[in-house]
N, C-alpha and C positions, 0 to 999 in steps of 0.2 A: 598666318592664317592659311587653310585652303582651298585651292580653288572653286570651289565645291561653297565658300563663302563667300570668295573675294567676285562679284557680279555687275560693283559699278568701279570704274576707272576714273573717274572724271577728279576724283581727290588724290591721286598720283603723279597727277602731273608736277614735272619740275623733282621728282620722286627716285631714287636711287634703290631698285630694287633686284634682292636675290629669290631667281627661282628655285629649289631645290626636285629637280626631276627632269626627263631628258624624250616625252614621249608627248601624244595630241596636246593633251592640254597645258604642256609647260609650254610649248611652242605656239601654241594658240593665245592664250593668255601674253606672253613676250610680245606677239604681235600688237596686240590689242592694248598694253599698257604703253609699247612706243609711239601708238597713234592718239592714244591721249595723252602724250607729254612727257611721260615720263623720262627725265633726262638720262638713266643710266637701268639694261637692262641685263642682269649676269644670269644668264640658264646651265646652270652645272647638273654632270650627271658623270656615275662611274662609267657608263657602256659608251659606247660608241657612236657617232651623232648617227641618228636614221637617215635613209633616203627619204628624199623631197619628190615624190613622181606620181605622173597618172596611174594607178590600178585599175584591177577591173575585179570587181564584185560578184562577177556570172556567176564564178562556182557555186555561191552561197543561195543560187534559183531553186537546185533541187534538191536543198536539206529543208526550205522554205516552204516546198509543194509538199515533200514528204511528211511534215508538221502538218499542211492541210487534210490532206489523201490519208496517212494511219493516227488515229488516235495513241497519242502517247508514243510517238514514233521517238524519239529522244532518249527517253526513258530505258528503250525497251535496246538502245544498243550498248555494247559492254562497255567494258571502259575504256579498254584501249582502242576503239572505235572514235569512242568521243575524245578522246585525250588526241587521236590521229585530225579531226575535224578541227581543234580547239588549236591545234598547232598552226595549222592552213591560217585560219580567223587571225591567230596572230600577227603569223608574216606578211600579211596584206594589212591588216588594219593598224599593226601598232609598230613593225620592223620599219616598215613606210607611212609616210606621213602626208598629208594634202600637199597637194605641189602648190597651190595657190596661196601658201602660206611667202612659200619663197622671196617677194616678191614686198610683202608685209613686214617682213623682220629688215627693220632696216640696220645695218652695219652702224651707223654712227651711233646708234642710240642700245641695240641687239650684240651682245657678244654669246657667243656661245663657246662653251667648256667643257666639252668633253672627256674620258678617261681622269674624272677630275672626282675627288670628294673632298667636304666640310670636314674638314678634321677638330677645329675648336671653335667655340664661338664668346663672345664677350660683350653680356648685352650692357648699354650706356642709357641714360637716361632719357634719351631718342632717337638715339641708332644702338646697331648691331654693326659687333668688326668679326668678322667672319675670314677665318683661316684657311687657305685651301692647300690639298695635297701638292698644288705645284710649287707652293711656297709663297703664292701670290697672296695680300690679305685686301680683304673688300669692307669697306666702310657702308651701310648699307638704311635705310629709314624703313623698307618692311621685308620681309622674309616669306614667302610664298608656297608653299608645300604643293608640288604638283606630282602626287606619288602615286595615283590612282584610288580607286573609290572601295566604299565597301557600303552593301546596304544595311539601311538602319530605319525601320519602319518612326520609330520614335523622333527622329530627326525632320520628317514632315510634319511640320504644322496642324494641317487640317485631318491627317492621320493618329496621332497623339493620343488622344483620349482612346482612339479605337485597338493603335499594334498590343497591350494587352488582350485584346478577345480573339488577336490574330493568330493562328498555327505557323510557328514559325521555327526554321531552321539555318544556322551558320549567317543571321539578319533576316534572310528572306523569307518570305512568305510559304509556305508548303501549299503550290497550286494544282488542280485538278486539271483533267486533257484537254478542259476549256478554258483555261487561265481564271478561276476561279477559285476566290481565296477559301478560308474554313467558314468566313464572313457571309452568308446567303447574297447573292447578289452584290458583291464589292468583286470585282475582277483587276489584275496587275497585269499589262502587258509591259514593255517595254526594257528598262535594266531589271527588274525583280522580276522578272522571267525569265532570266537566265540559266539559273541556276535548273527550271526542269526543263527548258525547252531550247536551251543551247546559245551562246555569244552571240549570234548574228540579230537574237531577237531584242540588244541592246540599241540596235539601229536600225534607221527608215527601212531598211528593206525588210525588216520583219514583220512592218504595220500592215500589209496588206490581210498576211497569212490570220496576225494574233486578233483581227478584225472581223474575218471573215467565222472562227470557232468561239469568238464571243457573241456575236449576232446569231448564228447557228442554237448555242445553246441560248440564250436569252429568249428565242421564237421557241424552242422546244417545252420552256418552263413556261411561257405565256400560254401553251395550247394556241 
């Protein structure tokens, strides 16, 4: 399964699980299945383990203001602008990881495996024996996909009936300068607003900004 489905822990306990992915939420999830029990936790990935450390967010104030202050300010820079901004976003957000994870992964229960891939796997009629490049083989009862997201308006529930009537591109929504869907009055801040108004609006720090041009237009449509 993944992550994205796996939300309660409490039935893993005593649980022998492989993560496949090496970034927030495979390390997050690790954490959180070793504190509910689970007796063995393998987090593999090809690249290279991330740093564990405090960051700082600053720089992403005035891409945040500039979202408030020009209408469509996102949109209107080139690409290689945004591919420069989307690089930055990375190396803070996903090269490093929460240091307060450090701390959660406990060793006896946490192994992490780095420069490592699944090369075969051999599923049993309730485990999985999983091959790895270093020639290690792991005997495993769930397998965990921690590869990263992609939107899919269909995949919410209480959305469902509606991503049909939604204008939609590569999952996401096609939003207007005020995060408003083709939906009259249905607005998307958050991850499915990334895609027109930039990575950073996938987390807290973009809530003020996508908060303040949804209230904005919302009072403009009320008179």
């Amino acid at each position: 399964m993944h992550t994205c489905d796996l939300v309660a822990f409490d039935a893993l306990a005593g649980a022998r699980v492989l993560i496949v992915g090496g970034r927030q939420s495979a390390y997050e999830w690790a954490a959180l299945l070793a504190e509910a029990g689970a007796e063995r936790v393998d987090v593999v990935h090809r690249h290279a383990e991330p740093r564990f450390d405090h960051v700082s967010w600053a720089f992403a104030d005035a891409h945040v203001e500039s979202t408030v202050a020009e209408r469509g300010w996102w949109r209107s820079l080139d690409d290689a602008e945004r591919e420069r901004i989307a690089r930055r976003f990375w190396e803070v957000g996903r090269l490093t990881l929460e240091h307060w994870l450090v701390p959660r992964l406990d060793p006896e229960r946490v192994r992490r495996r780095a420069h490592t891939d699944v090369v075969d796997v051999a599923p049993g009629a309730d485990t999985v024996r999983a091959v790895l490049s270093d020639g290690d083989e792991l005997t495993v009862d769930r397998v965990v996909f921690a590869c990263g997201y992609k939107a899919n308006l269909a995949r919410v529930p209480y959305l469902r009936a509606l991503a049909p009537e939604i204008e939609q591109r590569d999952g996401f929504p096609v939003l207007d300068e005020a995060f408003g869907s083709s939906l009259p009055g249905l607005y998307f801040p958050g991850f499915l607003a990334t895609r027109d108004f930039g990575p950073f609006f996938g987390f807290v720090r973009g809530v003020p900004a996508s908060t303040t041009l949804i209230v904005r237009d919302l009072r403009a449509r009320l008179g």
